[in-house]
N, C-alpha and C positions, 0 to 999 in steps of 0.2 A: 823476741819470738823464739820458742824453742826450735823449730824447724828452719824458719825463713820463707821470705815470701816465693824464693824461685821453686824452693822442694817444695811447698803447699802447689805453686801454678801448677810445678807438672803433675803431681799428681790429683789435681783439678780435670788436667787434660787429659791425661789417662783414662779417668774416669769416663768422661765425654768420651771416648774413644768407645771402651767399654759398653758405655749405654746408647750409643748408634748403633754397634754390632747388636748390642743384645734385642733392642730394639725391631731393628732388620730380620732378624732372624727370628723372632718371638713365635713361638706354638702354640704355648700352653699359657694359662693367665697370670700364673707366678712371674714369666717372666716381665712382664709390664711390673708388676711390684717391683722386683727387683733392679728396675729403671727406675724407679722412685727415688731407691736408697740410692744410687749413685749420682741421681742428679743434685744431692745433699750435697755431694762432696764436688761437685763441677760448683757448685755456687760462691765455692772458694777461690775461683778464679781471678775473679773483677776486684773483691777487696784485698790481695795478693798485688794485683798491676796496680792499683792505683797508690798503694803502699810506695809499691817499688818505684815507680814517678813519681812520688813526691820526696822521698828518700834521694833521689840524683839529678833533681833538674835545680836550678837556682830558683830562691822566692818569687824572684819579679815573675818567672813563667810557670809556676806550679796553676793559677788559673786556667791559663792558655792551655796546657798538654793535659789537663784531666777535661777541657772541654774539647777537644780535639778527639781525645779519647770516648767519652760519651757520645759526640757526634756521630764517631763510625758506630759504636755500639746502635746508636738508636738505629743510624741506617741500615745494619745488618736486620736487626731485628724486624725492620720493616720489608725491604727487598727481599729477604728471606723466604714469606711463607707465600709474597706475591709472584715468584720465581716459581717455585715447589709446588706449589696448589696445582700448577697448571700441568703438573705432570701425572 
């Protein structure tokens, strides 16, 4: 990789950082678009971590820690909007 998986995460997260605030803050309708293009660059996240897990853990358990991993993904994504909705 020309960059590496850690400089892609963080600027993954940054990104996601970016597009909460911009989000939160939104006025005018560009900036939803502009939450668009950054959520491009947050989507680089996941295929970053899951790199980087299987780059450092031993074969026997590269199954085990990307489903480990997926597991919380799925639960965040679920608890997530069931949380939030309600506010």
């Amino acid at each position: 990789p020309v960059w590496g998986e850690i400089v892609v995460m963080r600027f993954g997260l940054i990104c996601f950082i970016l597009q909460c605030l911009l989000i939160s803050l939104a006025s005018r309708p560009w900036h939803i678009f502009a939450c668009v293009l950054l959520s491009t660059a947050t989507n680089l996240v996941y295929p970053s971590l899951t790199s980087l897990v299987t780059s450092n853990v031993s074969e026997s358990r590269v199954g085990e820690s990307l489903g480990a991993i997926n597991g919380i993904k799925s639960l965040t994504e679920g608890i997530g909007p069931l949380v939030f909705g309600m506010l």
